[in-house]
N, C-alpha and C positions, 0 to 999 in steps of 0.2 A: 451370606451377607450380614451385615453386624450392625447394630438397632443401635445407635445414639443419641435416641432421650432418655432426656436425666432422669425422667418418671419410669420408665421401663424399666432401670435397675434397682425400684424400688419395690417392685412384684414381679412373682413370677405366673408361670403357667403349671398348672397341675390338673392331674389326671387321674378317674380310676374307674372301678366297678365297685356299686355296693351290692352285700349280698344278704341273702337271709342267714343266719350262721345255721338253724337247724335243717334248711335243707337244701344250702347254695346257689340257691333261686336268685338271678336279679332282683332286685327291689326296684319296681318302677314308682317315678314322682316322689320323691325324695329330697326336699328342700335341702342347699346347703347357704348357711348362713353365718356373715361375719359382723359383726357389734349390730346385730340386730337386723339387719339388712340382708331380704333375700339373692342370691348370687345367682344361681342357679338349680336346676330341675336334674335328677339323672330320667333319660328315656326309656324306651322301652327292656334297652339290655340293661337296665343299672346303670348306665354310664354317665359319666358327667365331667366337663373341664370347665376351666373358670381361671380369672387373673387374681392375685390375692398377694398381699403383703408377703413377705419370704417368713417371715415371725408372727402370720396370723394366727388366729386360734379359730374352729370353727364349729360351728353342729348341725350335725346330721338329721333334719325332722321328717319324721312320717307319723300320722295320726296314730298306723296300726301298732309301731315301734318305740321302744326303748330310746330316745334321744342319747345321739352319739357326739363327743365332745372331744375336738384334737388342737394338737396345734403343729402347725405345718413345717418347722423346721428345716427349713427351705428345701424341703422332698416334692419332688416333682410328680412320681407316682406314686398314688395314696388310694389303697384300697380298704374297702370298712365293710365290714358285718356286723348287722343287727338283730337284735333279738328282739320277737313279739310281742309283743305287750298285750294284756289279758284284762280286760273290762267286762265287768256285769254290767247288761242291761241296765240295770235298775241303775248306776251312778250314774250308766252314761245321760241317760234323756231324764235328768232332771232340770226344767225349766232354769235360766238362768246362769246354770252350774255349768253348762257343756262348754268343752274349750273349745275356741273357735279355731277356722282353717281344720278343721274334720274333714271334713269334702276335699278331695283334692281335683286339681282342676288342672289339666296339662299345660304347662307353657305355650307359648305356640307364636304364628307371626300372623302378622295380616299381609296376604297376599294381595299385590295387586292384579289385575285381569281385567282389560277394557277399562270401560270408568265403573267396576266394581272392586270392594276391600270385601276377600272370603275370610272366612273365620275358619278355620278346622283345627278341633280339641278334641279331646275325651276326658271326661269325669267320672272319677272312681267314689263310690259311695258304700262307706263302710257296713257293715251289717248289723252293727250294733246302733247308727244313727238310722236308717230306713229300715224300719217295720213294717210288714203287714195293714199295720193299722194306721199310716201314714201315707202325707201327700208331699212328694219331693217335687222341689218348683228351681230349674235354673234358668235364669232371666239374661242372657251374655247383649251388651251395649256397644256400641262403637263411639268414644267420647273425644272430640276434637279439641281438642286442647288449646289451641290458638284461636277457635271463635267461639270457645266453650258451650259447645253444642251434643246435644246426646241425640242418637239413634237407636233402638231399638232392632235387634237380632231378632227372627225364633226364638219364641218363649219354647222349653220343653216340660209338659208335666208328667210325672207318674205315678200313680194312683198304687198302694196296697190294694191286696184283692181287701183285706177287712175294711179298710177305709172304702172299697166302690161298696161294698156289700151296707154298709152301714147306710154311705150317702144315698144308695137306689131306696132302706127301709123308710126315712127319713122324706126322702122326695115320693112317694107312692110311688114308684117304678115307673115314673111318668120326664121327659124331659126337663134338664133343669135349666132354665129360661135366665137365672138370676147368677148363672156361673159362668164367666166369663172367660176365663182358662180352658173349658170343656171341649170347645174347637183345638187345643193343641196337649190333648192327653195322647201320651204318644202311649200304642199296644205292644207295650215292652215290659220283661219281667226282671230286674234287674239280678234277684239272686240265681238264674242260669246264666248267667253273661259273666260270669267271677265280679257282679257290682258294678263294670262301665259302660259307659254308654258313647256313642263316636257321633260326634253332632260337627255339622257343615252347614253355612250358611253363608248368603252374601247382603250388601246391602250397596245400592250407588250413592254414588261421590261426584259430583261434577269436577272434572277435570281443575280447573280454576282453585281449587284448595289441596289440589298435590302434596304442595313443598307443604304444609297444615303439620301441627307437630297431633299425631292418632295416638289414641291406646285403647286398647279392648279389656269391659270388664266385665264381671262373672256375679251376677245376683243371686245369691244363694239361700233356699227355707225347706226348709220342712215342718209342716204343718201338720199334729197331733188330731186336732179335731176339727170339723168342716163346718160345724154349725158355730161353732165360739173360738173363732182361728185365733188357736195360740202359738207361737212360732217356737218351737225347741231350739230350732238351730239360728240363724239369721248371720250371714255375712256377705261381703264385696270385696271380690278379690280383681287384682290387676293379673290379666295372662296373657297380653301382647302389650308391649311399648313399642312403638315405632311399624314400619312398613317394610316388607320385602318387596323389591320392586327394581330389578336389576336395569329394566324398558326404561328407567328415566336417562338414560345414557342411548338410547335408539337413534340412532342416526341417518335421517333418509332427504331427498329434496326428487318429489316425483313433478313433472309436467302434466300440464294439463292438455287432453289433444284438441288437434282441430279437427273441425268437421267440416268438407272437403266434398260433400257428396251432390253433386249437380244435378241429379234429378227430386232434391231436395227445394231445386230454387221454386217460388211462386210462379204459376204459369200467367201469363196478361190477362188483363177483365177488359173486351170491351167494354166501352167506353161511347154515350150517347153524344155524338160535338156538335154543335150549331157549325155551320159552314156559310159561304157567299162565295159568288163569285160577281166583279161588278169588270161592266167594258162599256168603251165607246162608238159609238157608229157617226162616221160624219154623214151630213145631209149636202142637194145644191141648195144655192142659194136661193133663198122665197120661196122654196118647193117643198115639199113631203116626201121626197124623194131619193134614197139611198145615192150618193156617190159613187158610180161604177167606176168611175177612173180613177179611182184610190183603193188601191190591192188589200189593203190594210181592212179595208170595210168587209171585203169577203171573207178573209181570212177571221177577221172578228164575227159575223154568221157566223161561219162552219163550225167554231169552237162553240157557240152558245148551245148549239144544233147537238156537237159530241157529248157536250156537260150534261145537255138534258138525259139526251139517250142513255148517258153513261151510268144518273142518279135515278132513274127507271127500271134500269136494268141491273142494278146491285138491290140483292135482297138485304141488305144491311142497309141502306140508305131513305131517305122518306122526305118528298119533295114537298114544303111546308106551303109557302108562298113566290110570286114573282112580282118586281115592284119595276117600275119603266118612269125614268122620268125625261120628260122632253126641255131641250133645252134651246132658246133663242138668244142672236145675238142684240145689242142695245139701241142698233143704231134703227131709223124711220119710226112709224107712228106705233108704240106699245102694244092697244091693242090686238092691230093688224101680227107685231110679232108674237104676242102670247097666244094666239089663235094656230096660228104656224106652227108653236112648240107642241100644242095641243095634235095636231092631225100627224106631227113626226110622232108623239107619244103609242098614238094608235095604229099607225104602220107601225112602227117594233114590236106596240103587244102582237097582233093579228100573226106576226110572221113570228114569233116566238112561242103563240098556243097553239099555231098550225103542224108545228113538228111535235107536239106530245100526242100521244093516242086520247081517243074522245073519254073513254073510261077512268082518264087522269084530269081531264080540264075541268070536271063537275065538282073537285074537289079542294082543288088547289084556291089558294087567296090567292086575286089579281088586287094591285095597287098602279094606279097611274098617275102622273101630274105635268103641267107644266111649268114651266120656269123662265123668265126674262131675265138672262143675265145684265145686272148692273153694269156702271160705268167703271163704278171701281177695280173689277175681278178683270178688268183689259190691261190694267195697272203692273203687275206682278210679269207678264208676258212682252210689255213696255221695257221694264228694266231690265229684264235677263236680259233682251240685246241691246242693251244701252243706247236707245232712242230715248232724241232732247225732248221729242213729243211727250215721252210719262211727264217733266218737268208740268209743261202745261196742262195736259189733262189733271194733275194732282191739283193745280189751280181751281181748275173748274168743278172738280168732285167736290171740295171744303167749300168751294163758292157758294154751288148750290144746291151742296147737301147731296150731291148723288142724285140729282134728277135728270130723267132720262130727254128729257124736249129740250130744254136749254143746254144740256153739255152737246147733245147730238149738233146743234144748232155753231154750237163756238167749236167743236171738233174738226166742223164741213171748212172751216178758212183756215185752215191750216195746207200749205202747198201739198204736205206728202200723203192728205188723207186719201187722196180716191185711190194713190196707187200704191200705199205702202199699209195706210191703218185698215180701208175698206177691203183693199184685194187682199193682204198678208196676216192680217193678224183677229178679226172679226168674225172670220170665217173658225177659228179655233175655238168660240165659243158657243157655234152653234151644233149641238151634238142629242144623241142622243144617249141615257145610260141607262144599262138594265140591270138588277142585282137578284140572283137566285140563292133562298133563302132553304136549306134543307138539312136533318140532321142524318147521321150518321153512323152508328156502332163499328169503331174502330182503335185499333192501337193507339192508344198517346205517345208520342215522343218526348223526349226527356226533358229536353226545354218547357214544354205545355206540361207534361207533371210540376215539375218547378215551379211552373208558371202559379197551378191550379191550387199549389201547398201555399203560395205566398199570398195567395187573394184569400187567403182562411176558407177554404174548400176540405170539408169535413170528410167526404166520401174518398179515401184515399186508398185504392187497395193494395194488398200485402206486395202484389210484382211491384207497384208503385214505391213505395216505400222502399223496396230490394234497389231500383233503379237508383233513387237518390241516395241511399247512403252510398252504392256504388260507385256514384259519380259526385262524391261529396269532395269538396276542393281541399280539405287538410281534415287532418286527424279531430280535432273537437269536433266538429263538424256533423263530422262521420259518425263519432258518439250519440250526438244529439239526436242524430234522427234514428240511431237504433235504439234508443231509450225511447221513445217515441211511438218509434213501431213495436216496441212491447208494450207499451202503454195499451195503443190500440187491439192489437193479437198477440196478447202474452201467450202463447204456445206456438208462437214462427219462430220452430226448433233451429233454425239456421242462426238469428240474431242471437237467441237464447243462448245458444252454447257459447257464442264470443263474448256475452256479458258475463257469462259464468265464467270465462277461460280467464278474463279481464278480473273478475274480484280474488280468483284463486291465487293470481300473479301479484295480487297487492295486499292479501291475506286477508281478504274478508269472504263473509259469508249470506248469503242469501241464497236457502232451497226450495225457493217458491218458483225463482228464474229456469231452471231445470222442472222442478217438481208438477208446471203446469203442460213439460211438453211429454211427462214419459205415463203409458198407459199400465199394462200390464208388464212393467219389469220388461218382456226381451221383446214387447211393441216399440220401444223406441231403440234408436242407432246407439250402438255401441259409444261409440265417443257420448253419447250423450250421459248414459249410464255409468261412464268410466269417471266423467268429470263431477257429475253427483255424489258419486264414490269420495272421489278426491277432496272434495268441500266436504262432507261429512269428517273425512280425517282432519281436515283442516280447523273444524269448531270443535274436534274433540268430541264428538258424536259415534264414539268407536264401534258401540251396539248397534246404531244407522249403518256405519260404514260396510257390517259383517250383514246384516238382511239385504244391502244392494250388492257386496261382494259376488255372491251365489246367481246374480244376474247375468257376471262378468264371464264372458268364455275362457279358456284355457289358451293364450295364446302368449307370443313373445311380447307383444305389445301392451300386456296386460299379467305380467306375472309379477315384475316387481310389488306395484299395486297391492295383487292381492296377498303376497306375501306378507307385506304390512300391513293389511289387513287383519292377515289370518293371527298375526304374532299378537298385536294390541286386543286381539279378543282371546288369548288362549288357547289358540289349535295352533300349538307348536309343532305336534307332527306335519299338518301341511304345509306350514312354511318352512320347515326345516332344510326341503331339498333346495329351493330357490335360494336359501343362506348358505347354504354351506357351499351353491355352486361359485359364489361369489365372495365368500371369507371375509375378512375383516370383523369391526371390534361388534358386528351387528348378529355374526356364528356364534361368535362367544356367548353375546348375551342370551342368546334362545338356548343354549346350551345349558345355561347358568339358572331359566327358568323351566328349562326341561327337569331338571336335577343331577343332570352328568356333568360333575363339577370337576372330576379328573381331566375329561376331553376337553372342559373350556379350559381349566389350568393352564391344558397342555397348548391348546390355542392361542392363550395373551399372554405367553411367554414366546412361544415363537414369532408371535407380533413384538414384543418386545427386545426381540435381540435386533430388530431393524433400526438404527439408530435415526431414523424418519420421525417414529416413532414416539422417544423420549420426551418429549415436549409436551407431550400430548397428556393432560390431567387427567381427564378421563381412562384412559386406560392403564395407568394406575394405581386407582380407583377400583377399578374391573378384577386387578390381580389382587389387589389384597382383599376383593369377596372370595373368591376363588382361593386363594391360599387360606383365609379365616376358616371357610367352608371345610377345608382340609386338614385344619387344626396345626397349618404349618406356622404356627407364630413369626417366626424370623423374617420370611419373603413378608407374611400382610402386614407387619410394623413398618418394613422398609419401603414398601411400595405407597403405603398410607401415606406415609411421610414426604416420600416423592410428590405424591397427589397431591398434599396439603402446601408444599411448597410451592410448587405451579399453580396452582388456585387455591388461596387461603378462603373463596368461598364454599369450598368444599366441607370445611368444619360443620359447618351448620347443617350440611348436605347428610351428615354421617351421624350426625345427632339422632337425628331420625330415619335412619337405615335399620333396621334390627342385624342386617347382613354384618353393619361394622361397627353400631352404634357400642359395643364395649371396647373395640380397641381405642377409637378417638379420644374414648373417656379416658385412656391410660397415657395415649398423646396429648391431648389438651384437654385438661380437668376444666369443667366451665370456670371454675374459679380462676384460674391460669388463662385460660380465656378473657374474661372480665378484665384479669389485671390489667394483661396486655391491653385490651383497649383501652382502657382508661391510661395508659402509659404511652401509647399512639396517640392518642388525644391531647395529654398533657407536651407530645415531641412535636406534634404537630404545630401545637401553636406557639410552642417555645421559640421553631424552625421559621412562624410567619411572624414573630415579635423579632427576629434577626433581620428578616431581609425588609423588614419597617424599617429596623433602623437604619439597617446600611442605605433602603432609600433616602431616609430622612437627611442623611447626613452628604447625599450626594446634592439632593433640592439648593441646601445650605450651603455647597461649596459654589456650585453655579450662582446663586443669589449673589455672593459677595464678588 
């Protein structure tokens, strides 16, 4: 494929090994530099590539070496041999005098892993700089460039045997209390080691300053004397620009489960209820004396009779009180009827304490009374059957206030009274009522829950609660009273999980909703664990996500999960099988952070030749890390360029990739960059001063 920016044909790519010339060894760490600016490192074999004007001129630095000096001639492969260079002691560590960048300090990237940036170097430290009688101090920083912020790495020290010999004569061979470094003197001798040292480290980053433009830097001293620290050497070097970090392309959308388990629901609380039951018993007239020829009066006994028996005989039940009121009708002399109401009041108690056992009547509340129904209360039983009689007695009631001797008196002249008011309708209000007063421990039904939530009844329990949101009339509803019921029992794992399942599907987070129902890791339900899981990936809690992961069992309904899981914390071997059983641009990347950068090649080209595919910015994106990684320049120019076409936000993306951050610079120079915006900027509003005018000039034609 063939690379058509106009920048690209203004450098090339070039390649080589440098060597020692006396005894064809690699030369590792190896700066190579062009107008002063370092390019790049050769690695461990000598090797090194780099992009470079085709009529560059370059040089070759190494501390221990002869500085080599070329100029590229538009040759592609370029190999160089250097010769050693030969320094006494004594020039080199004089204060002030030593050239700096002696230390060499490997290139390297900052890897990402979870919400951690690793560091992994190695520093070579010449022989002629680290003496015996010296303290080598490297201090590596992690510095954020966009909220210009410094972190701190692993200090490592290491002490000369003469410099600890000195320091223990100096401190009495007693701890030294005032040395701060002394916790990280590492027990390393660096002239066995051929002078390097391999230091790894990591530091967290909250996920939220990702896209953050990183670099890692390299504090470097050596310290002559411990009591009057003089520094021979002193520098700060840049050894990462940018981040490896392939997972910002991961692409996944897990559900969150439900939880379904029905021996999970609240079992019912009885429930202590006030009850009554209230009836009437008609009497004959003038008498104390139950109505036998009205069926209704027996059938009203026998039931009072089963009630009692029944609230006796239930050991949940507890018969509190019984209250009897006697009731007369208005008509004849007052008195004579309230006395009446009085002896029916006492016939219904009598025959009413006669059916409980003696062991229950000593304890129960009796209440009795009697009552002379007024003129008025005949009134209502008047109208239902629309007799012109209520007409007149309404008369007589406002007449005379509702008194019972003179309404009786204007009632009697009326033709229909003796056979219609005294025989039909008088007789209705002579009764008598009893009401049984007892509680209960029993099931609520749904309505009385309701009921008990809406009079501000505090005592509500969990089955309670369960019932109403169940029978909650619409969705808000529904909400409210499961928020509710967490309020009350934040760990009714049943609601919990639907609030959790609920913020996961709207992208928020709360792991206190989960976190109050789950005990020891695999004490609570799976779903419940799975969905805690999920909300951790969800905040970016990837460290969270990997300690609940190992909760999770091995199953189909839980492997994608943990595959994503396992990728965002760096146990790519585990997730590898669950990626690769399902391919896509998500193999590749584990591929690409595994470091088998042939098989993901070979992977997002075979995804690539699916013309589904092409669209897709991301994935190529993916092939030009993979092709850069391969040192195939042609595909990762061309595939960049794809990428940057399809999403010009990508530019920024690759700024700060270390994976592509030098091809982009060869595609869009920031400067090239800059222009362009500022040239989109100046089109832009060139393009909204036209369609001003062409409005303006339309306003104008309609006006006239």
């Amino acid at each position: 494929m063939q690379v058509h920016s106009l920048f690209a044909q203004h450098e090339i790519r070039i390649q080589g090994i440098v060597r020692d010339l006396a005894t064809n060894k690699p030369i590792f760490n190896v700066q190579v530099l062009h107008n002063g600016n370092t390019i790049t490192y050769t690695d461990i074999d000598g090797k090194y590539s780099c992009f470079v004007p085709s009529n560059a001129k370059l040089l070759f630095y190494n501390p221990e070496y002869n500085d080599y000096e070329l100029s590229v001639d538009n040759r592609q492969i370029i190999n160089v041999s250097m010769t050693e260079k030969l320094i006494e002691l004594s020039e080199a560590i004089i204060v002030g005098k030593m050239s700096k960048k002696t230390i060499v300090v490997d290139q390297t990237e900052l890897e990402v892993i979870g919400n951690y940036f690793h560091l992994k170097t190695k520093f070579r430290v010449p022989k002629q700089i680290f003496t015996p009688d010296k303290r080598f101090i490297v201090q590596p920083s992690l510095h954020n460039v966009t909220r210009d912020t410094v972190e701190f790495f692993r200090p490592v020290v290491i002490d000369g045997n003469i410099y600890t010999i000195n320091r223990e004569r100096v401190a009495g061979f007693e701890p030294e209390e005032n040395d701060p470094l002394k916790p990280y003197i590492a027990d390393y001798t660096l002239d066995k080691t051929g002078n390097i040292y391999s230091y790894h480290d990591s530091i967290f980053v909250n996920r939220e300053y990702f896209n953050n433009d990183f670099k890692a830097e390299c504090y470097l001293a050596v310290n002559a004397n411990f009591e009057n620290i003089k520094k021979d050497f002193l520098d700060t070097v840049t050894i990462a620009r940018g981040t490896q970090n392939p997972l910002r392309f991961l692409d996944y959308s897990i559900e969150p489960l439900d939880l379904v388990d029905t021996s999970l629901i609240p079992k019912p609380e009885m429930k202590l209820v006030a009850s009554k039951g209230v009836s009437k018993i008609g009497f004959l007239v003038g008498r104390a004396e139950i109505d036998k020829k009205n069926p209704q009066n027996e059938i009203e006994m026998n039931a009072i009779k089963e009630k009692l028996n029944a609230i006796v005989q239930d050991r949940f039940s507890t018969l509190n009180s019984i209250t009897v009121i006697g009731y007369a009708s208005p008509d004849g002399v007052y008195r004579n009827n309230a006395l009446l109401a009085q002896r029916r009041t006492d016939f219904m108690l009598k025959e009413i304490l006669n059916s409980l056992p003696k062991e229950i009547r000593g304890y129960i509340k009796v209440n009795s009374m009697s009552v002379v129904e007024p003129w008025s209360n005949l009134l209502p039983l008047l109208r239902e059957d629309s007799l012109k009689s209520a007409d007149y007695l309404q008369e007589q009631v406002e007449k005379h206030k509702d008194s019972y001797a003179p309404i009786h008196a204007a009632m009697m002249k009326l033709p229909e009274y003796r056979p219609v008011i005294y025989g039909q309708y008088l007789p209705k209000l002579r009764r008598v009522e009893y009401e049984i007063n007892h509680s209960m421990f029993r099931n609520l039904t749904t309505p009385e829950i309701w009921e008990r939530f809406n009079s501000g009844e505090e005592d509500i329990s969990r089955h309670e609660f369960w019932q109403m949101v169940e029978s909650s009339p619409d969705y808000a509803t529904k909400v409210k009273m499961e928020k509710l019921a967490l309020s009350r029992y934040p760990n009714f794992v049943l609601i919990a999980n639907r609030e959790a399942k609920r913020l996961i599907e709207q992208d928020s987070t709360d792991f206190t909703v989960l976190g109050n129902c789950m005990g020891r890791g695999i004490d609570s339900p799976m779903e419940v664990r799975y969905n805690q899981t999920l909300m951790a990936l969800k905040a970016g809690e990837v460290e969270m996500a990997d300690s609940l992961n190992m909760y999770l069992p091995d199953e189909a309904r839980t492997s994608y999960l943990k595959a994503i899981v396992n990728t965002l914390n760096g146990h790519y071997d585990r997730a590898y099988p669950y990626m690769a059983s399902v391919g896509g641009l998500n193999e590749v990347l584990i591929l690409l952070c595994m470091g088998r950068n042939e098989d993901a090649d070979k992977k997002i080209t075979k995804l690539l030749e699916d013309e589904a595919n092409w669209g897709k910015a991301s994935y190529w994106y993916v092939k030009a890390i993979s092709a850069n990684r391969l040192e195939d320049l042609s595909w990762a120019m061309t595939a960049m360029e794809q990428a940057i076409a399809l999403n010009p936000d990508l530019i920024e993306t690759a700024r700060l990739d270390s994976d592509v951050m030098d091809i982009i610079e060869i595609l869009v120079p920031k400067e090239q960059n800059a222009n362009s915006a500022a040239y989109q900027e100046q089109d832009d509003s060139s393009e909204k001063g036209k369609k001003r005018e062409k409005k303006d000039k339309k306003e104008k034609k309609e006006k006239q």
